[in-house]
C-alpha positions in Angstrom: 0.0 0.0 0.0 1.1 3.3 -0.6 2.0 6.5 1.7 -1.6 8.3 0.0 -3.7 5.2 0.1 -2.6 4.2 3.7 -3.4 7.7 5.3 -6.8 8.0 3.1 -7.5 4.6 4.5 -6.9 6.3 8.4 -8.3 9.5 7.5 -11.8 7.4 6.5 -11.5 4.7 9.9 -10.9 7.7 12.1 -14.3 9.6 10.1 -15.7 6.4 10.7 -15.3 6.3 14.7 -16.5 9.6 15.4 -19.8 9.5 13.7 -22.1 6.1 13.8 -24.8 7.8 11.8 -27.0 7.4 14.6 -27.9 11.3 14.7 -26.9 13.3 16.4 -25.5 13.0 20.2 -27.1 12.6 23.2 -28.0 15.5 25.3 -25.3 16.3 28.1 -27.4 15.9 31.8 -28.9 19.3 33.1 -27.8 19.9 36.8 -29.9 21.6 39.1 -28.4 22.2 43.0 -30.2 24.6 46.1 -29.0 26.6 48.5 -31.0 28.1 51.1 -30.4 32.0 52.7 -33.4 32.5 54.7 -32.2 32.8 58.2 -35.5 34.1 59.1 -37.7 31.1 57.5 -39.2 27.8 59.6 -37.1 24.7 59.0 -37.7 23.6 55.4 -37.5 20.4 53.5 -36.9 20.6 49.9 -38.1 18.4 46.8 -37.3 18.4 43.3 -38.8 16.6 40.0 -37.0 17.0 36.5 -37.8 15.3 33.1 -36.8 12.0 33.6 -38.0 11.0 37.0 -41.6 9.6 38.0 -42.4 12.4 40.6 -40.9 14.2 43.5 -37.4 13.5 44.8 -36.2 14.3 48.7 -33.6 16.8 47.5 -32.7 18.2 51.5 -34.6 17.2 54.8 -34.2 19.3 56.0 -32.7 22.7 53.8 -30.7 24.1 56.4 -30.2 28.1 56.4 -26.6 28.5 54.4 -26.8 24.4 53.1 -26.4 24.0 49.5 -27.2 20.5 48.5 -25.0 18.6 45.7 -26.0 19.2 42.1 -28.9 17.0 40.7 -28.2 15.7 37.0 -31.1 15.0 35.2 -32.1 15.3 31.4 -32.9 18.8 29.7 -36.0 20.5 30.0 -38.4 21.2 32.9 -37.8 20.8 36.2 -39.3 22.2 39.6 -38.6 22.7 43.0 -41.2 22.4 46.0 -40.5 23.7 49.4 -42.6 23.1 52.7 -42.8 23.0 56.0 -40.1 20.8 58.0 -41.1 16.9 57.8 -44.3 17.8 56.4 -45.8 18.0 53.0 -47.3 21.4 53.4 -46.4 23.4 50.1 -44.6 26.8 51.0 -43.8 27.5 47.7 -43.8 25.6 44.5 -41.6 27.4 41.6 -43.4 26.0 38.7 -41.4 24.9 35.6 -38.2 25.4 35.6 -36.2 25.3 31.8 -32.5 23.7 32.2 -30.9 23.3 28.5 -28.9 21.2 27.2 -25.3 20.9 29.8 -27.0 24.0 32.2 -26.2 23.9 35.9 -28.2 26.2 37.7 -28.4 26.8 41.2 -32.0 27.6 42.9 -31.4 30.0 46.2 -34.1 30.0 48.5 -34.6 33.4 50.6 -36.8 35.3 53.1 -39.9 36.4 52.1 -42.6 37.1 54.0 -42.6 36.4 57.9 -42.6 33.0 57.8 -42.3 32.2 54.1 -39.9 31.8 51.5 -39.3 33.1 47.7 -36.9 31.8 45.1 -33.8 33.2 42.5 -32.8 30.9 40.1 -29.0 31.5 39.1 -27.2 30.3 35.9 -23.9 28.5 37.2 -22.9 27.5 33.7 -24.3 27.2 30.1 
């Protein structure tokens, strides 16, 4: 074999092993973590449900003031967070959906609110 055919013939293999012609790849996981700065807020226990799980999952019980959990990998799309009362499943506050793209890791701070209740920022850790 030749020194052309012989690299054509790597060139094509190494073509060959980065595209199966499967389409295209799979999504990277979303991550999702939360932190929680409300001194002034009951004790809290925290819940989470993204795209590919069956319905809520214990995410912190409880969500201390100043804890931030470990990040959550899921698939893209919606997620959401639901926070209630200590050991209970009163709802505090439920954020409604929640978009994480594609590789997103995005971090959901819980604060004071009201006496007695809670609100939510959602911050963009990385795209």
């Amino acid at each position: 074999m030749t020194g052309r055919r012989l690299v054509a013939v790597v060139a094509v293999l190494t073509l060959g092993a980065c595209d199966s012609g499967s389409g295209p790849p799979p999504p990277q996981a979303s991550q999702l973590r939360l932190a929680s700065f409300a001194a002034a807020a009951p004790a809290v226990d925290a819940r989470h449900m993204q795209p590919d799980s069956a319905g809520l999952l214990v995410s912190a019980a409880p969500l201390n003031f100043r804890a931030v959990t470990r990040y959550f990998d899921g698939a893209p799309g919606t997620w959401s967070v639901v926070i209630s009362d200590a050991r209970t499943t009163d709802t505090l506050l439920a954020t409604g959906a929640l978009m994480l793209g594609d590789g997103q890791a995005q971090t959901l701070v819980v604060l004071d609110s009201t006496p007695g209740g809670v609100t939510w920022r959602l911050l963009r850790d990385r795209d």
